[in-house]
N, C-alpha and C positions, 0 to 999 in steps of 0.2 A: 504494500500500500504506500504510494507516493504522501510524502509530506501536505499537511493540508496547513498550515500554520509556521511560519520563517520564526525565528527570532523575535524580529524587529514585533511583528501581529502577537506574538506571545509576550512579551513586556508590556505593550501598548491592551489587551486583555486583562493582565496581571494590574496594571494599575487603575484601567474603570472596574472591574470585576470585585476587587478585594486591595479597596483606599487602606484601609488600615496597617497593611503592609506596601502599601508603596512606599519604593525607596531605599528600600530593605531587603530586600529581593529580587536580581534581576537574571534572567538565561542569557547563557553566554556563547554556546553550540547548541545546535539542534541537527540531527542525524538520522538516517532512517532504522528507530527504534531507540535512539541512546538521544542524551540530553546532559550538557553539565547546564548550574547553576551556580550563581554565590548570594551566601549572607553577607552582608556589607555588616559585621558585626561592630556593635557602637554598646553603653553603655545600658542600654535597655533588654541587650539581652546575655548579661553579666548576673551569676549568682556570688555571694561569698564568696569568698577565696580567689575569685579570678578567675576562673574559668564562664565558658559559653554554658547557659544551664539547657538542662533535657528540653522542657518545651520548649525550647528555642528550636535545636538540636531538630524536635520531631516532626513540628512547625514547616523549618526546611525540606526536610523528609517527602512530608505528605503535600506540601504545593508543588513542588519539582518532579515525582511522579504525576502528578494530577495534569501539569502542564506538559511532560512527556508523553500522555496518551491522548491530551487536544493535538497533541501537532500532529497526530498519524490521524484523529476523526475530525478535527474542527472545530468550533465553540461552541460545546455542550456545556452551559454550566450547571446543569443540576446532574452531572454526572457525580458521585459520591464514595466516600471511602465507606466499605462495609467489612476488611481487616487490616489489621495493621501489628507491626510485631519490630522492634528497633532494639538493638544490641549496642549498648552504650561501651564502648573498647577502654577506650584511651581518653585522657583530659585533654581537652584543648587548647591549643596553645593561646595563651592572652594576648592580645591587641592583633591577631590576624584574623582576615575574614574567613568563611568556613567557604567551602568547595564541595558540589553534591554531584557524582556521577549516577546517571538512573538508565536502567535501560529496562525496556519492554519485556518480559517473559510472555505474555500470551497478549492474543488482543482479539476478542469475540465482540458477537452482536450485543451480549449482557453482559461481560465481565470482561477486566482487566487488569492483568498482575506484572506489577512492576518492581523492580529492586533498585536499592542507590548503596553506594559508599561514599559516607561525608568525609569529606578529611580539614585539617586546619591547613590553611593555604602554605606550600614549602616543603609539607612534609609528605613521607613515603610512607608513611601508614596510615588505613584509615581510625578515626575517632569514632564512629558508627556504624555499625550495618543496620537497614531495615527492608520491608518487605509488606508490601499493602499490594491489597485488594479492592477492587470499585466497581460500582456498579454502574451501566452506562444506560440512560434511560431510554426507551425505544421510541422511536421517529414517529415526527408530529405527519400525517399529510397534510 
């Protein structure tokens, strides 16, 4: 399935779609099935200690797949996560942005399974594995 959604139409989605995260959030590659992203990580999404905390972490996760499976169908947006499972590895490193690689595992009429590895931007291991599931809602005529 050819790309239905560049880059540029997925940031410019990303920010009328879901204001609350503009800004914060932008795609950087889009590929037939794989997708990077980054957190522009600032101070808001800082726990204790200095590190990037989990909801932030998950946050990224689940928009950067979610935007991985519009680029192969389009702008669905009440397409929806229905599982999700993130593997927190590694702390991340302070004051660098995060890096999300996500690629497609399946991509059906009703479901879509996607995987990412976050990493702190520099480094060669990732800080998360996760793994969602969505549901893609059937076509209006």
């Amino acid at each position: 399935m050819a790309l239905q959604m560049d880059r540029e139409r997925l940031n410019e989605f990303l920010g009328r779609a879901f204001p609350q995260i503009a800004g914060q959030v932008r795609v950087e590659t889009v590929g037939e099935g794989t997708m990077t992203a980054r957190l522009l990580v600032d101070d808001r999404h800082l726990r204790p200690g200095g590190t990037v905390s989990g909801p932030s972490m998950f946050a990224l996760a689940d928009v950067a797949i979610y935007l991985a499976i519009l680029s192969r169908i389009g702008e669905v947006a009440l397409a929806v996560t229905t599982n999700a499972s993130i593997d927190f590895m590694r702390k991340p490193e302070a004051g660098r942005d995060l890096l999300v690689e996500c690629r497609i595992l399946k991509l059906g009429r009703v479901l879509a399974v996607g995987e990412c590895l976050i990493y702190s931007e520099g480094t060669a291991e990732p800080v998360a594995r996760c793994s969602m599931t969505y549901s893609i809602p059937p076509k209006t005529a």
